[in-house]
N, C-alpha and C positions, 0 to 999 in steps of 0.2 A: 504494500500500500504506500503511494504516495501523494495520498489526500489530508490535504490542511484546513481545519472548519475552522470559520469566526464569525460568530454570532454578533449582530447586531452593534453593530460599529458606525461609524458617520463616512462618507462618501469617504472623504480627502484620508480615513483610517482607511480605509480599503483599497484604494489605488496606491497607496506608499505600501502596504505590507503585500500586497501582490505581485509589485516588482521586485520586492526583498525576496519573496515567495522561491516563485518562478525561477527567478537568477541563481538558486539552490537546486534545482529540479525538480521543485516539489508542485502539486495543484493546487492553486488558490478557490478555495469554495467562500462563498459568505451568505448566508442566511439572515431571517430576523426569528427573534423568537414566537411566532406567530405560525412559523414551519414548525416548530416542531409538533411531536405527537407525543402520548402519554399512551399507550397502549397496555392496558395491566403494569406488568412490573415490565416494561421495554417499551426506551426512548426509539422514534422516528425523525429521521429526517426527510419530509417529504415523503416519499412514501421506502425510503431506505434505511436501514441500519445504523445507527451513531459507531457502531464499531468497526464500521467501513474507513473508518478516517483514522490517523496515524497519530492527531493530535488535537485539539480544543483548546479553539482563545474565543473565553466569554467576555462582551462587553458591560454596558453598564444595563446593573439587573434590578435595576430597583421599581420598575413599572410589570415586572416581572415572579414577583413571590411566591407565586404559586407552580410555579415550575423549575424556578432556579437551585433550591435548596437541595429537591430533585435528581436534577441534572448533575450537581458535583457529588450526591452520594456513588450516584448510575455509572459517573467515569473514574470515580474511585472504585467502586467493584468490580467494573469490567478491565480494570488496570492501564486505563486510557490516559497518557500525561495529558495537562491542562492549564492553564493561568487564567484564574478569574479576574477580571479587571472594573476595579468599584464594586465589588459584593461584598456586602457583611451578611452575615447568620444575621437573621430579625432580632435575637435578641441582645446587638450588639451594633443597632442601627443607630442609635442615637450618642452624643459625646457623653452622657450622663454613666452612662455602661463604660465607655470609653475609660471615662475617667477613676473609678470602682475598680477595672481590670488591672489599669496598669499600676496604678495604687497598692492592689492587693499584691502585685508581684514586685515592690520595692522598685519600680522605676519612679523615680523624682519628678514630680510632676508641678504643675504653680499648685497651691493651697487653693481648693474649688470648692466651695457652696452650691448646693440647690435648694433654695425652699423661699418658701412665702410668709414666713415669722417672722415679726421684725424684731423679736429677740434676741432669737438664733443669729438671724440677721446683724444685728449688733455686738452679739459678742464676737462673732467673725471677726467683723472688720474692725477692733477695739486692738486686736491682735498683730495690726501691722498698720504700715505710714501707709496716707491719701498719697495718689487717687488710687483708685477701682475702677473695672471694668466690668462692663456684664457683656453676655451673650449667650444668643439661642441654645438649647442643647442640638435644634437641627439646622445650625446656621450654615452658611457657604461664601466661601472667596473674603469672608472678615466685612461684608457690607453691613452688618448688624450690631457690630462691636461698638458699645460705647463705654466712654468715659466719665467717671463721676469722681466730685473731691465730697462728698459727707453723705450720711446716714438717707436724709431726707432725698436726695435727689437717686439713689441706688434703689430705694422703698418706689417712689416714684416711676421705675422704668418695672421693678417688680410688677409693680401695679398694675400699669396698664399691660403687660403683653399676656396676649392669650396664650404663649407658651413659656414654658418652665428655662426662665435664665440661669448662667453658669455667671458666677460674681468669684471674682480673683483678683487679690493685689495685683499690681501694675508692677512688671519685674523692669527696674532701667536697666537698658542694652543698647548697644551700640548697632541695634538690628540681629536677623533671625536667620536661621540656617535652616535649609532643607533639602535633606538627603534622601534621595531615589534611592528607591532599594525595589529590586529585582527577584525572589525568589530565595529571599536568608542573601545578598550580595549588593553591596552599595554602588549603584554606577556612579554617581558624580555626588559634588554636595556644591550648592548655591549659598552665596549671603545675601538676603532679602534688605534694605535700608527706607524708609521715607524719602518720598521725591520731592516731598511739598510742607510748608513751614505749618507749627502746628499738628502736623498729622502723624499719629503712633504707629499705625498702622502702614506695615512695610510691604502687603500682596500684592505682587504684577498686578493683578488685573485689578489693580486699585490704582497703580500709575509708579508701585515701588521699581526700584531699583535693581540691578542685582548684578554680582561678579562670582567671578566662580573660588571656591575657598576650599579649606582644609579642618579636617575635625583633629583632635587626638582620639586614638585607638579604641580606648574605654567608651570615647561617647558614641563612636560610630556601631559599635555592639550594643550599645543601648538603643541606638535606633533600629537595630537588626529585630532584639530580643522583643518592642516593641511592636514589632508590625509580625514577628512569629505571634504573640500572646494572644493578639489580633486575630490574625488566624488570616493575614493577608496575602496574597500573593505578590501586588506591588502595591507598593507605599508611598508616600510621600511624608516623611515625619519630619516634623517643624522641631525646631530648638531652640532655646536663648539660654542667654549667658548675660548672670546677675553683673554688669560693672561694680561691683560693690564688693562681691563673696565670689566672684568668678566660677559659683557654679553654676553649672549646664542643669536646666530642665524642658521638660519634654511638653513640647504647648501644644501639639494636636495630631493627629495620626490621619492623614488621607488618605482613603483606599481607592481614589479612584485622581493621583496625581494629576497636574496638566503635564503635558509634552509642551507646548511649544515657547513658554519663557525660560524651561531647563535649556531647551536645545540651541535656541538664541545664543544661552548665556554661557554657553559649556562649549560648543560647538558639535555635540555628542551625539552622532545620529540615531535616535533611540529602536526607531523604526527598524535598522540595522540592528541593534544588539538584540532587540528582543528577537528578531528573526532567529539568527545565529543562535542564541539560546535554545530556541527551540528545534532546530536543527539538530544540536546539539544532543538534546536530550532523545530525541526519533531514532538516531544513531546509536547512543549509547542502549536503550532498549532492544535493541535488534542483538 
C-alpha cells in the first residue's frame, strides 16, 4: 500500500502536502469527515476500507465528536500510524482540564483560578502584585485576554461573561516562547514580543512579533512532557519567563498550532517535515 489519507484539511493544506506527498511516491487521498462511515464496529471510506491506507492525518475535529474519538480508537486497533491535528478527548476540550492536568503532573504552570466567589476570588489575588488577567476557559489566538489592576474591575468581567474565566497574575516577561512539537520532538521554538505600545499580548495574529530562539534542555522537555500528558500529537506550547525569578512557566498548550507565522519566522518548511515524518514512520513499519 501506498495510500496517504487526510481528513478534512483546508484547500492550501492539501495542495502543499500533496506535492510533499507524491514527491515520496506515495498517493495523496483527502476526504472530509462527512465520507466516512461507521459500519458496526468498521470505519468506511467511501465505500472502502480505512485499512487500505498506509497512514492517517486527521484535521481539525472539533465539529466532528461523534466520530472522531472513534476513529483514533479504530486506527489504534487496527495498528494504523496516524497524527491527529487539533483533537482533544472531550474531556480535555477546555483550558480549565488543561490546566488541572498539567498541575496535577508538576509542570509549572501561572497560578489559575476558576470561579464566581468573590471570596475565593479575593483571596486569590491578595496573594500576588496587580494586575491580572482573565480569560475564557475556550478562548482562541489571546483576543479575549484582558487586563485588570483590582478586585472590582476582575468581579466585573466575572460578571458579565456567560463563560467561566481563567484569572492569573500577570507574569512580566520580556515576551513568550513557542515551541512546535511534532510527535514527543520539538521542530523549532519562536519568541513571541508586542508590536504595539500598551499591548501585553504578544500573538501573531494579534500583530506580535516574532524571531526564532532557543530554550534550555529542561524547558524544552517540559514542553514535550506537556503536550505527551495532553495526549497531543502536535502542539504548540506557549512559555514565559518571570524577568524577576527567571522561571519558565507553561501558559497554554495548543493542539491544533498555526503553520504559517512558525514558518515565516523559522524559515522551516513544516509541510516538508511533517511529510518526511510520516514517510518515515510507513517505512519503518514495513
Amino acid at each position: 500500500m501506498k495510500k496517504i489519507l487526510f481528513i478534512n484539511f483546508r484547500t492550501s493544506f492539501q495542495v502543499e502536502f500533496k506535492k510533499n506527498i507524491e514527491s515520496h511516491g506515495y498517493n495523496f487521498y483527502h476526504i472530509k469527515f462527512t465520507e466516512l462511515s461507521l459500519l458496526n464496529n468498521q470505519i468506511l471510506v467511501n465505500d472502502s476500507k480505512l485499512e487500505e491506507f498506509s497512514y492517517v492525518f486527521v484535521g481539525l475535529t472539533e465539529k466532528h465528536k461523534h466520530i472522531s474519538p472513534i476513529l483514533k480508537q479504530y486506527l489504534i486497533n487496527k495498528n494504523i500510524p496516524f497524527i491527529f491535528y487539533g483533537h482533544k478527548p472531550d474531556h480535555i476540550d477546555s483550558k480549565s482540564f488543561e490546566i488541572y492536568n498539567l498541575s496535577s503532573n508538576n509542570i509549572p504552570i501561572i497560578p489559575s483560578l476558576i470561579s464566581r466567589d468573590k471570596n475565593t476570588i479575593a483571596d486569590f489575588i491578595n496573594q500576588y502584585t496587580n494586575p491580572f488577567i482573565t480569560k475564557p476557559v475556550n478562548g482562541r489566538k489571546g483576543r479575549e485576554i484582558l487586563q485588570h489592576s483590582s478586585l472590582e474591575s476582575t468581579m466585573d468581567a466575572v460578571n458579565k461573561s456567560e463563560t467561566p474565566l481563567i484569572i492569573q497574575p500577570m507574569i512580566l516577561n520580556n515576551g513568550d516562547y513557542r515551541v512546535w512539537i511534532l510527535k514527543g520532538r520539538v521542530i523549532g521554538v519562536i519568541k513571541r514580543s508586542p508590536n504595539a505600545e500598551g499591548e501585553f499580548r504578544s500573538n501573531i495574529s494579534l500583530g506580535g512579533t516574532a524571531q526564532v530562539a532557543s530554550l534550555p534542555d529542561d524547558v524544552l522537555d517540559m514542553a514535550i512532557k506537556s503536550a505527551q500528558i495532553l495526549d497531543l500529537d502536535m502542539a504548540g506550547v506557549d512559555i514565559i519567563q518571570d524577568i524577576n525569578t527567571k522561571k519558565y512557566y507553561i501558559m497554554e498548550v495548543n493542539a491544533a498550532p498555526q503553520f504559517t507565522g512558525f514558518m515565516a519566522t523559522t524559515g522551516i518548511n513544516l509541510f516538508e517535515v511533517i511529510t518526511k515524518y510520516i514517510i518515515q514512520e510507513i517505512e519503518v513499519k514495513k
